[in-house]
Structures are given as structure tokens and as C-alpha cells.
N, C-alpha and C positions, 0 to 999 in steps of 0.2 A: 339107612332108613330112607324110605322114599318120600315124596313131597304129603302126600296122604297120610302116613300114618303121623307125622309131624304134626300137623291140622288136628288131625284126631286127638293124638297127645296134648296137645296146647289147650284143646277145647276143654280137654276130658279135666285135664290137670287144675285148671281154671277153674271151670266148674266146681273141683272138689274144694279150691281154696277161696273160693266164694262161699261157699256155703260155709267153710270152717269160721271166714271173717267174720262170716254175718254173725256166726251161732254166738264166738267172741264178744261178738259187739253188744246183742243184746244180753248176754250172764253178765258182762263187765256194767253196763247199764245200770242193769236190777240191783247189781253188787256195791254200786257206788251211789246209787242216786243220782246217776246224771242222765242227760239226755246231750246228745252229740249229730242228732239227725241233723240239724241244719248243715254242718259241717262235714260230716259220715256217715252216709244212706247207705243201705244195701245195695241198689242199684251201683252205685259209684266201686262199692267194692268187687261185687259180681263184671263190673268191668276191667275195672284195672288188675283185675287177676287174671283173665282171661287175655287181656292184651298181652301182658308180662307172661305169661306163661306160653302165648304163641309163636311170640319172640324167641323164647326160650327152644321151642321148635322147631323154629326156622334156624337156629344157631345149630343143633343137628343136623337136620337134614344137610347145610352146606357143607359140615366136618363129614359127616357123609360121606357124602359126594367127593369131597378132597382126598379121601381115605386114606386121612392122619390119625392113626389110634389115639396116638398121644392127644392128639386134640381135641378127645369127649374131657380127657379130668381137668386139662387147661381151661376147658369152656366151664364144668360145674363150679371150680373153682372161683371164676372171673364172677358168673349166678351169686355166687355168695357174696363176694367182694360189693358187687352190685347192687345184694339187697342190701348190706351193712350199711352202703354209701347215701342209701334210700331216707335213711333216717333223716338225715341232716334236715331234708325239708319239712320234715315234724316242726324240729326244732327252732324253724324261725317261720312256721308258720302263722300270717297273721289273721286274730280271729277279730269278728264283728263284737264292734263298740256295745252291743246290750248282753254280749256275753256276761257271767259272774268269773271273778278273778280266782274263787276254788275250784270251779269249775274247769278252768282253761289250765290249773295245774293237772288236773288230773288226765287231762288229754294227751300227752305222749305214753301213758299206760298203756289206753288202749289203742292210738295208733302204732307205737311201733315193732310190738308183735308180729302186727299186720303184714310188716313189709317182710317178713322170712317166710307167710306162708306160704306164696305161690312156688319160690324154689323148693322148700320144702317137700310140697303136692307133684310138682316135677319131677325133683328125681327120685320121689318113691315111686312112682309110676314107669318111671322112664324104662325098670327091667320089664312089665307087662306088653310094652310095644316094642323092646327093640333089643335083639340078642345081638349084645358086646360081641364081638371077634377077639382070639386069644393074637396077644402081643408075640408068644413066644414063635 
């Protein structure tokens, strides 16, 4: 995979798990009666899937470049590993003192979905930009 189509994918990827977050955010909203904008905007999420998912890009391209087969499923794997570990910050995230305290329960609901769907949006895309080479 060359440095471009990486970009491409990371954007592209991004993009889709922005929009998935957002859609999330606001059914989970409607569904619960909370409101989370202060804490989890669209914009925030359209970025850091986009970041994460660029990353994710660049981690190709150099396996790439290296041309270690083995080293696309060590990389998806590590992707997963990464978002699992992603949570943690949920969990001891601290919110503003005029928050309500049902409110701030319900708040790892809807973030930590969030954090699977950029790998997610990457490696179902990842076959559209870039044909695997056989191992054998």
C-alpha cells in the first residue's frame, strides 16, 4: 500500500466512523434522555476517528513498505487491542460538577462503543484499497 492510498483509507475510514459515532450519539440521546454535547460533540468525534483511523493507515503503509505479511494481522490485532485499552479513559473520566449523577451513569454507554468504531470502519474497508498478497 502506498503512502496515498493509506491517507485515503484513514480519511475515508474516518469519515465513515464519524458519521457512525455521531448517528450513535444522537439515537442513544433520544433513547435515554440525556444530553452529552458538553462532553461529546460531533465535531470531537468526527476527529478523533479520523485521527485514529489515519494512524491506523500509516501502521499499513510502513508494514508495507517492510513487506512483512505477517505484520497486517499482528497490526489488526494490536487495532483491537488498542481500542479495548481505549476504554479505560471512559472510565475514569472526569465530568463537570453541574453534571446530574444519572446522567454521568449513563455515559460509558454511549462512549464506549465509540471507541471500536474507527477499527471497526478500517478494517472493513481496508479490502476496498488494498489487495492482501498470498502468504503461500
Amino acid at each position: 500500500m502506498n503512502f496515498k492510498k493509506g491517507i485515503v483509507l484513514g480519511i475515508t475510514s474516518g469519515i465513515v466512523a464519524g458519521g457512525v459515532g455521531t448517528l450513535y450519539n444522537s439515537i442513544y440521546n433520544e433513547a435515554f434522555y440525556t444530553d452529552f454535547s458538553s462532553v461529546l460533540n460531533p465535531t470531537g468525534i468526527f476527529i478523533a476517528s479520523i485521527i485514529g483511523c489515519l494512524l491506523m493507515g500509516m501502521g499499513y503503509v510502513v508494514a508495507a513498505r517492510l513487506k512483512r505479511p505477517l505484520l497486517i494481522p499482528i497490526l489488526n490485532v494490536l487495532y483491537c487491542i488498542l481500542s479495548f485499552a481505549s476504554i479505560i479513559g471512559v472510565l475514569n473520566y472526569k465530568f463537570p460538577l453541574t453534571m446530574d449523577a444519572d446522567m454521568i451513569g449513563a455515559f460509558p454507554g454511549l462512549a464506549i462503543p465509540m471507541h471500536f468504531f474507527p477499527a471497526l470502519s478500517f478494517l472493513a474497508l481496508v479490502p476496498f484499497f488494498w489487495k492482501h498478497e498470498s502468504r503461500n
